[in-house]
C-alpha positions as CSV (number, residue, x, y, z in Angstrom):
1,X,1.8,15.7,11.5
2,X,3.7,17.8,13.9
3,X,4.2,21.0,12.1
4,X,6.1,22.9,15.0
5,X,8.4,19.5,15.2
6,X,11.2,18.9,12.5
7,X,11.6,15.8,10.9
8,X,13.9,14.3,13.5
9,X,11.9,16.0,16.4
10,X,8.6,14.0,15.0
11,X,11.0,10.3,13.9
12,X,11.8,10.8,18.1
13,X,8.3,10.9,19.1
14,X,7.2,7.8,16.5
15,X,10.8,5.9,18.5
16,X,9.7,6.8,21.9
17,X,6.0,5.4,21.2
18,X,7.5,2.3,20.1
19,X,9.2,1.8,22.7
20,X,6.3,1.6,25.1
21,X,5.4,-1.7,23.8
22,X,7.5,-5.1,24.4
23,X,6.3,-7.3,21.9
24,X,6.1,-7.5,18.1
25,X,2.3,-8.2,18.6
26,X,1.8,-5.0,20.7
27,X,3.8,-3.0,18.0
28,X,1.8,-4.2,15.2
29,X,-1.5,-3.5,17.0
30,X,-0.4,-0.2,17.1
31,X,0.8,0.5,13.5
32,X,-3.0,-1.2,12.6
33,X,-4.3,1.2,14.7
34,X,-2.6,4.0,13.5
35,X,-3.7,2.8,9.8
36,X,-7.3,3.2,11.4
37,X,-7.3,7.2,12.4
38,X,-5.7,7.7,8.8
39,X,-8.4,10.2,6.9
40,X,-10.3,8.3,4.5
41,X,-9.3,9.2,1.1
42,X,-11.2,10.8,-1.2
43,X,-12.6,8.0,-3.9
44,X,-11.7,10.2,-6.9
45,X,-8.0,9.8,-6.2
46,X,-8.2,6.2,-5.9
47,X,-6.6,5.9,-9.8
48,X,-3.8,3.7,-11.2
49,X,-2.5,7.0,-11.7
50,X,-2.2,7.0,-8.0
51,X,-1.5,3.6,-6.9
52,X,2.0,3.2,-6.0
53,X,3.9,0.3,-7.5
54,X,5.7,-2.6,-5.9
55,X,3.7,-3.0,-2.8
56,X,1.8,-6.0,-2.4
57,X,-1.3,-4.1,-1.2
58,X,-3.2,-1.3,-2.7
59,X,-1.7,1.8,-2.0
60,X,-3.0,5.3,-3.0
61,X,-0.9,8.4,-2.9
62,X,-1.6,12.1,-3.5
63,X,0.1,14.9,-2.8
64,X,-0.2,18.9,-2.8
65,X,1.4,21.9,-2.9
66,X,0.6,24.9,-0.8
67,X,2.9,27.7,-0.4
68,X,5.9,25.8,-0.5
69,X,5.1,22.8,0.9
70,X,3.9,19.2,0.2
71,X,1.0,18.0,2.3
72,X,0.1,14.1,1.9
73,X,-2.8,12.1,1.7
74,X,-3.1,8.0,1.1
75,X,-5.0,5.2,1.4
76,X,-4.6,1.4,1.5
77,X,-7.2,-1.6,1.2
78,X,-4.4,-2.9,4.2
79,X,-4.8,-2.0,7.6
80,X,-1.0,-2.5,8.4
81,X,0.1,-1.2,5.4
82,X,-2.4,2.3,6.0
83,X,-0.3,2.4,9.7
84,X,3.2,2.3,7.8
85,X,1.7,5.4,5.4
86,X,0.7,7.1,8.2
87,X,3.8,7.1,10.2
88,X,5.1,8.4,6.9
89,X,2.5,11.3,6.1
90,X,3.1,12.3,9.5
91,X,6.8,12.7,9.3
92,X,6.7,14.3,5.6
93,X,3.5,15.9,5.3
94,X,3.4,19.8,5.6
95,X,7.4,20.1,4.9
96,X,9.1,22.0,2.2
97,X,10.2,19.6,-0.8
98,X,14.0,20.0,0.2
99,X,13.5,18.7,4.0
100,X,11.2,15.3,2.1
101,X,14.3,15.2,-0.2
102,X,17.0,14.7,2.3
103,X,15.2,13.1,5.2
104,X,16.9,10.0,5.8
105,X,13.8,8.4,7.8
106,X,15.8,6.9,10.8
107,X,13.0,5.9,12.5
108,X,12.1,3.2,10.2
109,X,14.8,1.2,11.0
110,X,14.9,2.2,14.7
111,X,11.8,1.2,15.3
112,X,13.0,-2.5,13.8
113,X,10.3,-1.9,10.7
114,X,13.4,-3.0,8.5
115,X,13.7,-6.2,10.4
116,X,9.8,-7.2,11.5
117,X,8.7,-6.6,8.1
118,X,7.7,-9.3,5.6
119,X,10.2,-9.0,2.2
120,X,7.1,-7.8,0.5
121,X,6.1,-5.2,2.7
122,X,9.6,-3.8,3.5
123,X,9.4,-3.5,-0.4
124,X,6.7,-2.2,-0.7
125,X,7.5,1.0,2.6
126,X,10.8,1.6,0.7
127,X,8.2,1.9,-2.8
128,X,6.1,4.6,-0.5
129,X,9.2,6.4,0.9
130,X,10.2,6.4,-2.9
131,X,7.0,7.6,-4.3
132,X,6.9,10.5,-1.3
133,X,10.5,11.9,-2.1
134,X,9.5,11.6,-5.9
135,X,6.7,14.1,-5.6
136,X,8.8,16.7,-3.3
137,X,11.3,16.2,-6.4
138,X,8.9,17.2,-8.7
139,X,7.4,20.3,-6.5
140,X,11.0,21.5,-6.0
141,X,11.6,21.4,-10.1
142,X,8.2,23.1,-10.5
143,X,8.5,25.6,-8.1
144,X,12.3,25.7,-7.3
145,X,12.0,28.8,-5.3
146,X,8.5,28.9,-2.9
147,X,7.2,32.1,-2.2
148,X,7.5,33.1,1.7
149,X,4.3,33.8,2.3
């Protein structure tokens, strides 16, 4: 996460990195690398509660509020599919639940995600994205006016 970048600012940086690499192979090397520095996450949130559906992997999501914004946390038993969450934690996570809601994620498809990905995974990203903008939904009903603090 980027907290003194905006959304766009930080979907820039995640473009520009890709753009470093000329193959498919290098890209995806990176993504599993990326999946690798993702914070472990804690066992006790590893729950069906928590699991989000329609990927083809395991994937854990949490999420919580602190003074008006939605910090992130997930895990996958998929390397490549850990990398794709945490391109996506690091866009969304520390934000306010109305810049999650109308993010439009740009980067996903400029990046060529939407075209390199298996069926399955594509799915299963547009599941996570889903899953992400669900929570700052239900933040933003909860607490429809954050306290500036």
């Amino acid at each position: 996460m980027s907290p003194d970048l905006s959304i766009a600012e930080t979907e820039k940086e995640i473009t520009a990195e890709f753009a470093l690499f000329d193959s498919w192979d290098d890209k995806y090397e990176y993504i599993i690398d990326l999946g690798k520095k993702l914070a472990p996450l804690d066992p006790k949130y590893k729950t069906d509660d928590n699991r989000v559906r329609g990927c083809q992997s395991s994937v854990w999501l949490v999420a919580d509020y602190k003074e008006g914004k939605l910090y992130y946390q997930a895990d996958s038993d998929a390397m490549i599919v850990k990398g794709l969450i945490s391109m996506l934690i690091r866009v969304l996570s520390g934000r306010p639940a109305d810049e999650i809601i109308e993010a439009r994620l740009d980067f996903i498809r400029d990046i060529g995600m939407t075209t390199h990905l298996a069926q399955t995974r594509s799915n299963g990203l547009l599941n996570m994205v889903k899953q992400m903008k669900h929570y700052a939904l239900a933040y933003k009903i909860k607490d429809p006016v954050p306290s500036k603090n």
